[in-house]
C-alpha positions in Angstrom: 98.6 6.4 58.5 95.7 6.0 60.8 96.6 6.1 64.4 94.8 3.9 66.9 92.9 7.2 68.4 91.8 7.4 64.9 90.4 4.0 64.3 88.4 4.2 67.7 86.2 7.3 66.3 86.0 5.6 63.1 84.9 2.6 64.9 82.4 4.6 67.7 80.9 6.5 64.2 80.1 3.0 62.5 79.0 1.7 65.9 76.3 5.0 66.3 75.4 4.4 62.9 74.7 0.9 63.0 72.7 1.7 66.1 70.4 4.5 64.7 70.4 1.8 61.6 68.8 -0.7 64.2 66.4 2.3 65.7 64.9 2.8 62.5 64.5 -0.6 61.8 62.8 -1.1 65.0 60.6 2.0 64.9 59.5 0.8 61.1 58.7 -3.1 62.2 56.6 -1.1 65.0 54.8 0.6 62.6 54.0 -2.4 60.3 53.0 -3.9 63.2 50.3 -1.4 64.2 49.2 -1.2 60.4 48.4 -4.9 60.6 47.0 -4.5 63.8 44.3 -2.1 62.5 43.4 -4.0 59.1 42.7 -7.0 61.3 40.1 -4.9 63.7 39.1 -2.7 60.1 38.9 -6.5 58.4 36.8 -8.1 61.8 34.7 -5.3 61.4 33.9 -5.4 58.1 32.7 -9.1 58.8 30.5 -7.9 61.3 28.9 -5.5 59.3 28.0 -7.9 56.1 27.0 -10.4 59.0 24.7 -7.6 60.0 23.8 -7.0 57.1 22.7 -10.6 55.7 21.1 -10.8 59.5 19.2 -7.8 58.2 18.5 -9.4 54.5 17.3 -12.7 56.1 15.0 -11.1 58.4 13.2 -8.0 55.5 12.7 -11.9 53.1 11.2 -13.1 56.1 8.4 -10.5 56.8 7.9 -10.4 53.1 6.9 -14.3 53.0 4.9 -13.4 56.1 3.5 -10.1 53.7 2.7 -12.2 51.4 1.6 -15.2 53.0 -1.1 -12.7 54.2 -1.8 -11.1 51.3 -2.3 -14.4 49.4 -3.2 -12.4 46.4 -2.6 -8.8 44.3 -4.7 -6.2 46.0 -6.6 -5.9 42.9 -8.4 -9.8 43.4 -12.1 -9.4 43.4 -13.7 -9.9 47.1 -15.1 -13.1 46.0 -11.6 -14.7 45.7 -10.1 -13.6 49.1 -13.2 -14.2 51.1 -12.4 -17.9 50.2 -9.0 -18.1 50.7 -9.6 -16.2 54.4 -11.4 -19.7 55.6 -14.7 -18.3 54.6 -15.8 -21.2 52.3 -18.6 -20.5 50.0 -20.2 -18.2 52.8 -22.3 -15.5 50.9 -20.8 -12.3 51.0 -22.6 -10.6 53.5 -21.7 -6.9 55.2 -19.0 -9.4 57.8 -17.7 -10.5 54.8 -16.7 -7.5 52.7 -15.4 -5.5 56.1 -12.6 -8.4 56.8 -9.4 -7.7 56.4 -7.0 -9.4 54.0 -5.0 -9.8 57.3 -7.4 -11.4 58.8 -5.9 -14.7 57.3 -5.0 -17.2 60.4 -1.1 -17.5 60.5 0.5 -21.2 59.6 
């Protein structure tokens, strides 16, 4: 037969258990806690960096429509064709004429 002395240790064992029990519980909800912490900063970084990056994207497409706003034409176009296309009209190709630059072209 268990005697009340008994029960009390038997009862003070199941309380320390249940209490370490709850300590884990605790310690493990902490921890889940600080793992979703850290993919929410991993995850807002992440957006930062392909925002970044498109910010990056839009801007190279940009300077290439300047580039080839510019250029106008493939390197390879006969002098007679760009001079044209610079503003010069139907100027005659004089020494001026053959020294300008491609980039010469007045920006829009």
């Amino acid at each position: 037969m268990i005697q009340p002395a008994d029960r009390r240790d038997a009862d003070g064992d199941e309380l320390s258990r249940l209490r370490r029990r709850v300590a884990e519980l605790e310690e493990q909800h902490l921890n889940a806690t600080d793992a979703v912490i850290g993919a929410e900063a991993a995850a807002a970084q992440a957006r930062r960096d392909i925002e970044d990056i498109f910010h990056q994207l839009h801007v190279r497409e940009e300077e290439l429509k300047e580039l080839k706003g510019l250029l106008g034409f493939e390197l390879d176009t006969p002098l007679e064709e760009i001079v044209p296309a610079l503003g010069g009209g139907s100027r005659p190709l004089g020494r001026s004429a053959r020294r300008r630059s491609v980039r010469s072209k007045p920006r829009r």
